[in-house]
C-alpha positions in Angstrom: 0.0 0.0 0.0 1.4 3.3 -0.8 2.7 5.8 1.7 0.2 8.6 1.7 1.7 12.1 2.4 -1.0 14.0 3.8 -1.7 15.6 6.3 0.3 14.3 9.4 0.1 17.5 11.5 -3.7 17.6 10.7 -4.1 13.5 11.7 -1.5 14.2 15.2 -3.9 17.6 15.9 -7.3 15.4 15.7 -5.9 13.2 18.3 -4.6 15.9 20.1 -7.9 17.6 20.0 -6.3 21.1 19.0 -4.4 21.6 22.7 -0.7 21.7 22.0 1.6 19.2 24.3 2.4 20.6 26.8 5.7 23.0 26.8 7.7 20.6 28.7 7.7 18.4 25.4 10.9 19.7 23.1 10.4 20.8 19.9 12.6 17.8 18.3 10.5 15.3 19.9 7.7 17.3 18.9 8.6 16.6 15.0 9.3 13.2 15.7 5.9 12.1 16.4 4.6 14.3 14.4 6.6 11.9 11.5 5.2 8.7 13.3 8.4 8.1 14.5 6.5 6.9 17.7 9.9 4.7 19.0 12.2 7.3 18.7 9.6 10.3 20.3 9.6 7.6 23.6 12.9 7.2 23.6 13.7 11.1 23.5 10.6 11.7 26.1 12.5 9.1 28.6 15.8 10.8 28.3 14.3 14.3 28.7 12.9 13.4 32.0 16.1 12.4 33.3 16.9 15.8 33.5 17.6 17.2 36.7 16.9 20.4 35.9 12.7 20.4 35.1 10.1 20.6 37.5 8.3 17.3 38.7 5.4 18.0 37.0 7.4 18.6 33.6 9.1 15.0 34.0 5.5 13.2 34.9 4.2 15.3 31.7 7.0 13.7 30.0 6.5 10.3 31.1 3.1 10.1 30.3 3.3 10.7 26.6 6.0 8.3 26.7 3.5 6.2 28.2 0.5 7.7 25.8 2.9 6.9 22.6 3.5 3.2 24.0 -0.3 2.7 23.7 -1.5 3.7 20.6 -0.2 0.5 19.0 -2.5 -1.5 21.2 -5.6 0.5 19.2 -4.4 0.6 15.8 -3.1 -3.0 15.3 -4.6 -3.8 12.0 -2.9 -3.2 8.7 -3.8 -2.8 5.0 -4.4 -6.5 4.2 -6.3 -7.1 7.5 -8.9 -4.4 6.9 -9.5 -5.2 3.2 -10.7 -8.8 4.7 -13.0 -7.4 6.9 -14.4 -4.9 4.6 -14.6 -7.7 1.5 -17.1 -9.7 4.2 -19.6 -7.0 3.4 -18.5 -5.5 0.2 -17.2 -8.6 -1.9 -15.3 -6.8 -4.8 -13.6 -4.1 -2.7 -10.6 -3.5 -3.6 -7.1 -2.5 -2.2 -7.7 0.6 -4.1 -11.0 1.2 -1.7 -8.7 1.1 1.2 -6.2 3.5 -0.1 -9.4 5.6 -1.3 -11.2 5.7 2.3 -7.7 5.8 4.1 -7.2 9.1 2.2 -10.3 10.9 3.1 -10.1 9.8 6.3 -12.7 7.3 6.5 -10.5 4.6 7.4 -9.0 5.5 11.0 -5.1 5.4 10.7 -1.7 6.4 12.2 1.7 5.8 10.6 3.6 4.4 13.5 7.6 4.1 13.0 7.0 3.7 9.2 4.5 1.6 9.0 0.1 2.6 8.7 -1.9 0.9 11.5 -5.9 0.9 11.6 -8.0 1.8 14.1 -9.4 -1.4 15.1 -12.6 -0.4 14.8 -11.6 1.3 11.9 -14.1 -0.6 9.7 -17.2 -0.9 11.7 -17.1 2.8 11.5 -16.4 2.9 8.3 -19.9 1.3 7.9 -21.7 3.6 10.5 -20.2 7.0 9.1 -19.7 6.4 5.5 -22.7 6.1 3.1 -20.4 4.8 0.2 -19.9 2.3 1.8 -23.1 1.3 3.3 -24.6 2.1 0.0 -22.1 -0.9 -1.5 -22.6 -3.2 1.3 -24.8 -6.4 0.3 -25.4 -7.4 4.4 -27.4 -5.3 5.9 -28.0 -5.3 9.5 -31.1 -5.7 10.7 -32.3 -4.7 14.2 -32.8 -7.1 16.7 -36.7 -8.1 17.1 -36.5 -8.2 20.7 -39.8 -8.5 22.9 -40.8 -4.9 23.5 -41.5 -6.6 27.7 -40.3 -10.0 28.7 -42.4 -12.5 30.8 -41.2 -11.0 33.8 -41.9 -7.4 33.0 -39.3 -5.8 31.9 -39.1 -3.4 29.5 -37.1 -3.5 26.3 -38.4 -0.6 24.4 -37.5 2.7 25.5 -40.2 4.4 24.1 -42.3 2.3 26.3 -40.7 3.1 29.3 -40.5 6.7 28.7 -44.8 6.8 28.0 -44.8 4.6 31.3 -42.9 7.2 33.1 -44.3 10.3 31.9 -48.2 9.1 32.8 -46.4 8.4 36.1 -44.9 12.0 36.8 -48.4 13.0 36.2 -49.6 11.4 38.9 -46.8 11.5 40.8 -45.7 14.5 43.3 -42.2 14.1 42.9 -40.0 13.9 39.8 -38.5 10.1 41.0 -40.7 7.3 39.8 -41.4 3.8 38.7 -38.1 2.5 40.9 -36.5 -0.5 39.6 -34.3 -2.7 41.8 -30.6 -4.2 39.8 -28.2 -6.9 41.2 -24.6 -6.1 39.6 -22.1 -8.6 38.9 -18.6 -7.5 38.5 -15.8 -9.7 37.8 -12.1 -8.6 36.4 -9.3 -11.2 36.1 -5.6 -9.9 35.9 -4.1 -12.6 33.3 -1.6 -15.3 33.5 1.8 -13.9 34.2 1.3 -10.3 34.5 2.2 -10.0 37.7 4.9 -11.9 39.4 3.3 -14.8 41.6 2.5 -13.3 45.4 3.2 -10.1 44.5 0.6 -7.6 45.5 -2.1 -6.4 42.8 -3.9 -3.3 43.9 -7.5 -3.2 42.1 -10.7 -0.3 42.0 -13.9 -1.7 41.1 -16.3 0.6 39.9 -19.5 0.7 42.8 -22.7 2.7 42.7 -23.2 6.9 44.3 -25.8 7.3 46.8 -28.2 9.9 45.0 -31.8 10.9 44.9 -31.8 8.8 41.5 -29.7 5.9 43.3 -31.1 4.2 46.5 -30.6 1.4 48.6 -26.9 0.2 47.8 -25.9 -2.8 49.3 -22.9 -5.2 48.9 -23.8 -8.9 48.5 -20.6 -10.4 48.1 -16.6 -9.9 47.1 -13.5 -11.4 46.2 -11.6 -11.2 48.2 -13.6 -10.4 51.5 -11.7 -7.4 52.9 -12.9 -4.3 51.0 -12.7 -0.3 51.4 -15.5 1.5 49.5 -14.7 4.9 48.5 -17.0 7.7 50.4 -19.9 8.7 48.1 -18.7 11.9 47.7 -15.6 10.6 46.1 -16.5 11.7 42.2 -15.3 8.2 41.1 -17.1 6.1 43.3 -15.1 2.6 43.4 -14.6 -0.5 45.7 -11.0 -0.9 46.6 -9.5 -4.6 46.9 -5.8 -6.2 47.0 -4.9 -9.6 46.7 -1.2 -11.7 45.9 -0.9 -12.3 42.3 -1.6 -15.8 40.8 1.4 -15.6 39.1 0.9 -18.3 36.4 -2.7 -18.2 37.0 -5.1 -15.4 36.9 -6.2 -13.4 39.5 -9.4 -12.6 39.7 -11.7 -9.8 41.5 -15.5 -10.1 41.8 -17.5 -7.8 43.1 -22.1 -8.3 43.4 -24.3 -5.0 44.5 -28.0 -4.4 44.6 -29.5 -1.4 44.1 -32.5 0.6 43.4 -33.0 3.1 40.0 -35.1 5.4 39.4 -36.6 7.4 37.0 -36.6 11.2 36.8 -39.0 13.3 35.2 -39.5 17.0 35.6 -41.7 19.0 33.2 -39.9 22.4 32.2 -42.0 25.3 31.1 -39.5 27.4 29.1 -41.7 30.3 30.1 -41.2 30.0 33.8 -37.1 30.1 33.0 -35.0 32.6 35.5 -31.7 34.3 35.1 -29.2 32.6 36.6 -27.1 34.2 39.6 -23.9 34.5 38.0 -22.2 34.6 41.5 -23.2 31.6 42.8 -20.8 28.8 43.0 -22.7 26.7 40.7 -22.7 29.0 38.1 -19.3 30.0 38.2 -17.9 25.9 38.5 -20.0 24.8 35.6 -19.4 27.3 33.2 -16.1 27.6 33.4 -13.0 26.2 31.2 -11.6 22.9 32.5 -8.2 21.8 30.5 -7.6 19.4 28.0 -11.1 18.6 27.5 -13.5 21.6 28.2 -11.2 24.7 26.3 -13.3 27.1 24.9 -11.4 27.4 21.6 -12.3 30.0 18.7 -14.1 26.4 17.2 -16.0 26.0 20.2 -17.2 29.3 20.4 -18.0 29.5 16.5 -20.4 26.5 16.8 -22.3 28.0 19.7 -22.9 31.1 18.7 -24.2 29.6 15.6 -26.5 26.8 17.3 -27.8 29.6 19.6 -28.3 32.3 16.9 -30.4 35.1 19.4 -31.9 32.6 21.9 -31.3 33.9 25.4 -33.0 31.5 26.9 -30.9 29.0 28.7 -33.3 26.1 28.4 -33.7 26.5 24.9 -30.3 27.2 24.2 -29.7 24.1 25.6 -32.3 22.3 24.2 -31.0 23.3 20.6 -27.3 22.5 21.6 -28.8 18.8 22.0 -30.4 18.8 18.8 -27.4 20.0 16.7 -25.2 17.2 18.8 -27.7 14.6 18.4 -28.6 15.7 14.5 -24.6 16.3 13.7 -21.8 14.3 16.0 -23.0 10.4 15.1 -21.4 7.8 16.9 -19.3 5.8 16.8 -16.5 3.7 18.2 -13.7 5.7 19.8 -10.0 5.2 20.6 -9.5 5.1 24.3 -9.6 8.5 26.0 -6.1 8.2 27.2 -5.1 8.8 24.2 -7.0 12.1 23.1 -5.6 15.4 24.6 -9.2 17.3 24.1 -12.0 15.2 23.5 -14.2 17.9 23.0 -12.1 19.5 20.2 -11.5 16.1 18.6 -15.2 15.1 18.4 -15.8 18.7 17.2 -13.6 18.5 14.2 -14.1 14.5 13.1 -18.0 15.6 13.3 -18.0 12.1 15.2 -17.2 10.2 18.5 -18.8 8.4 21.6 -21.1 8.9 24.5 -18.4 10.4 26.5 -17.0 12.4 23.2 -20.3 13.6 22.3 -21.4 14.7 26.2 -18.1 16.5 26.8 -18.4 18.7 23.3 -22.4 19.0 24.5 -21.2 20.3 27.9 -18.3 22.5 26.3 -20.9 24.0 23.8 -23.0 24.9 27.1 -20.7 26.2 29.6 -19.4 28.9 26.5 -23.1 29.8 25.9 -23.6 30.7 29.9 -25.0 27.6 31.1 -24.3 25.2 33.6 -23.4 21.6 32.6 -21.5 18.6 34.1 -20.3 15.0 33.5 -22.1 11.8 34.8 -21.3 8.5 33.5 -21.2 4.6 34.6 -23.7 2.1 32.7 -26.6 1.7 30.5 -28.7 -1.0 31.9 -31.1 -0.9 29.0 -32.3 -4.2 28.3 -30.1 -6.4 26.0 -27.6 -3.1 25.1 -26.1 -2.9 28.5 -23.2 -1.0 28.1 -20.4 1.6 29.4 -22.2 5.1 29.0 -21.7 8.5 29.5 -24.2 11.5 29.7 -24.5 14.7 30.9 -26.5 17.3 33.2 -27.9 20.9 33.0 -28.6 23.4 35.7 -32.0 25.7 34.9 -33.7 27.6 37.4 -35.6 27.2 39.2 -35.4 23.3 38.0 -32.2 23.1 39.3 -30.0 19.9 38.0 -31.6 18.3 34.6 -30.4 15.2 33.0 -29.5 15.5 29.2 -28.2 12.2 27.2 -27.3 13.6 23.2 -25.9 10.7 22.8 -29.0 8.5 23.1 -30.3 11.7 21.9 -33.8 11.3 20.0 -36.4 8.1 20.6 -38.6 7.7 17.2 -41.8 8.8 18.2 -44.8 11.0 16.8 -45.1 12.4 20.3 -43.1 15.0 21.4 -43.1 14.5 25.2 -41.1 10.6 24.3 -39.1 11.9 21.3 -37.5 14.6 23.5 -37.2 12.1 26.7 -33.9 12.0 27.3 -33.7 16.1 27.3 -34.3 16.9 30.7 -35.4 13.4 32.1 -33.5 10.4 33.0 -34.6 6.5 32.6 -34.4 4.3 35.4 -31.9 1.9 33.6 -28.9 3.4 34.7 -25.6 2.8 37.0 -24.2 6.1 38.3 -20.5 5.8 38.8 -19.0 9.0 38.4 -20.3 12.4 39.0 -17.0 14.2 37.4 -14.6 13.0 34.9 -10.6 12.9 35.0 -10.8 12.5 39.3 -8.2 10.7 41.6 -9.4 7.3 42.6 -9.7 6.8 46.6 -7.2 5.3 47.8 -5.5 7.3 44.7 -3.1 5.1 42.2 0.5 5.2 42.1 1.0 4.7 38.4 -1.0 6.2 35.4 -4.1 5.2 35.1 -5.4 3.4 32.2 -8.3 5.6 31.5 -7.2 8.6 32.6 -10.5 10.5 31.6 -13.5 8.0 33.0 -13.9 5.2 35.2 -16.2 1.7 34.5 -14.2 -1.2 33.9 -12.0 -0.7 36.9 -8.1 0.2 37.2 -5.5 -2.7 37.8 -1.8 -1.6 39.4 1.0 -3.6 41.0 4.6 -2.0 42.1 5.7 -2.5 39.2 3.2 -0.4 37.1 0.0 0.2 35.6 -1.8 -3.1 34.5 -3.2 -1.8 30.9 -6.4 -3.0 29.3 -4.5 -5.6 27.3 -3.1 -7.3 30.8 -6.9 -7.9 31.8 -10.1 -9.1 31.2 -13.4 -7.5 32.6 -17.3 -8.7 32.6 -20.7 -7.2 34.3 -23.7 -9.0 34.3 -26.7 -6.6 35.6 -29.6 -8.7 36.5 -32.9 -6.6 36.6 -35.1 -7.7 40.2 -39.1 -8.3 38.6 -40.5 -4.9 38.7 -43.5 -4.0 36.8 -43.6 -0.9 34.8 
């Protein structure tokens, strides 16, 4: 395949999201990675923090995208020849010339790492979501699953009916929490085979539900091992911390079961009764406010709001458009981890594309630079048969106070308004609330890096030695729903 000499800088400033490095990182190394010289960029990042004379926070900047370079490889691992197979499964003729066609516009996810051009893994499966080419050439379909809309025990597997459930139940209802559900949660993450040398110690956070108004009745059924410290519920990453010897040639396993109890939240909103915010109040001035890497309002950012806005001064319906455009413009699709992205935000924003947690941290940027308050939640979906990792996002209107706004599960297809618009201001009951902030230290905090620097589901892994990355373990959740009817 030939060597395509385009746009590196613009490829490197997509991942970077627009931020420079940092200006620790020295201009030679700079134009090494900037080549795809990744090897040599680490080597030169290692020797620069050797360096007496920087700061401590210069030589861990250093280290890290040492450690950042080293992990790329572990997301684009496919090359050429591997992606035309999986792209000929769907689209029989393709051609190498396809690849090189799609790699060149961008539509194939790539890097050239030390001389060589890598694939997203992913990079195809996108390439199917984003691309209507190639859907347009692609002679399998997928078809939607034809689950049962409610199984025999009554629970519900189409949204839409859930959300018409619990808006006839806030009707009735005087409070915005309703129809609770109750969810046993079983967590299990196994450190691999000769990781870890045998009876050393492995340090592991397990992610564990917050104590909210949303979030009742947490209890822990059982854990492996026993002995366990649970993070207060204040802590923004809420986890269960547990240590055991390594297995050495063995794995090593952690398991973790809760039961709690979701529920839904519904709060009408009439845009009429909106009030000015207090531009004082803490509130105010925490959630509208920059946050670097990932919340920068950049002349981008501020472009795009002022033209989603256009002369709306009202908050709630600035923000209600702000959900639209995401919803209507930012698809998803599969993302490269988060430890590797310097501004999320920015890079969502200029790939028109990206995840849950891509497309609620450009929804929240987009808000804070157009006055209003917004913040991070994330944990799990529990929806029935797509549980998943998720990430959405919150909005403060007065007098409402905290709303719940999800662009990336964005619209449900419906005639009526009230469920087409659900997830704009209300929150279904299938849900696992984690984190209430994104990018906060653990408790007890980590020694080494983190793996996902940004959020926290799947857990973190350390031993003295170092960070256990995602490739050194293997994680699974089962959430059971407990019989409720709607």
């Amino acid at each position: 395949m030939r060597n395509f000499r385009y746009a590196y800088l613009l490829i490197f400033y997509l991942f970077l999201g627009g931020v420079a490095m940092g200006e620790a990182i020295p201009q030679a190394v700079q134009k090494l990675i900037d080549q795809g010289e990744y090897a040599k960029a680490r080597e030169a990042l290692r020797d620069a923090a050797e360096d007496m004379a920087i700061s401590e926070n210069d030589r861990q900047d250093l280290l890290w995208e040492a450690e950042r370079l080293r992990r790329f490889p572990f997301d684009f691992n496919l090359k050429a020849d591997d992606v035309l197979i999986q792209i000929q499964r769907d689209i029989p003729g393709a051609t190498m010339e396809d690849v090189d066609a799609w790699t060149k516009e961008g539509a194939l996810e790539s890097l050239l790492i030390d001389g060589t051009r890598y694939y997203y893994r992913r990079a195809v499966r996108n390439l199917f979501l984003l691309n209507k080419k190639a859907m347009e050439r692609r002679s399998s379909k997928s078809t939607e699953s034809k689950t049962p809309k409610v199984t025999k025990d009554g629970i519900v597997t189409d949204m839409r009916i859930h959300a018409k459930n619990a808006l006839e139940a806030r009707k009735k209802a005087s409070s915005s929490l309703i129809t609770p559900q109750r969810f046993r949660v079983d967590f299990n993450l196994g450190v691999k085979p000769g990781e870890v040398p045998k009876g050393q110690t492995i340090r592991c956070w397990l992610p564990f539900p917050k104590e909210c108004p949303t979030q009742t009745d947490i209890k822990i059924i059982r854990s492996v091992p026993e002995k366990v410290f649970i993070a207060p519920n204040e802590s923004e990453h809420r986890t269960v911390y547990l240590e055991q010897p390594s297995g050495g040639d063995q794995p090593t396993t952690f398991s973790l079961s809760f039961e709690y109890t979701a529920w839904a939240f519904v709060e009408p909103v009439d845009p009429n009764t909106i009030k000015p915010y207090d531009t004082n109040s803490e509130v105010y001035k925490n959630y509208t406010a920059e946050r670097p890497p990932h919340i920068v309002f950049t002349p981008d950012i501020r472009s795009q709001a002022r033209e989603i806005c256009g002369n709306e001064t009202n908050p709630y319906l600035k923000a209600k458009k702000i959900f639209e455009w995401v919803y209507e413009n930012i698809p998803w699709s599969g993302a490269i981890e988060y430890c590797l992205v310097r501004n999320l935000s920015m890079r969502t924003l200029l790939r028109k594309t990206g995840d849950c947690g891509m497309q609620g941290l450009l929804f929240i940027s987009l808000c804070r630079v157009s006055g209003i308050p917004a913040r991070w939640q994330s944990g799990w979906s529990l929806r029935p048969a797509r549980e998943n990792m998720h990430d959405w996002t919150q909005i403060y209107i007065e007098p409402y106070g905290w709303l719940y706004a999800d662009p990336s599960h964005g619209f449900m297809e419906s005639e009526d308004p009230e469920i087409k618009w659900f997830n704009f201001g209300n929150f279904d009951r299938y849900r696992l609330i984690v984190n209430s902030d994104y990018g906060m230290e653990l408790n007890p905090p980590k020694i080494h890096f983190r793996s996902d620097p940004v959020d926290f589901q799947r857990g973190e892994v350390e031993w003295s030695g170092g960070n256990l990355y995602f490739n050194q373990w293997t994680y699974n959740c089962e959430m059971t729903p407990i019989a409720t009817k709607e």
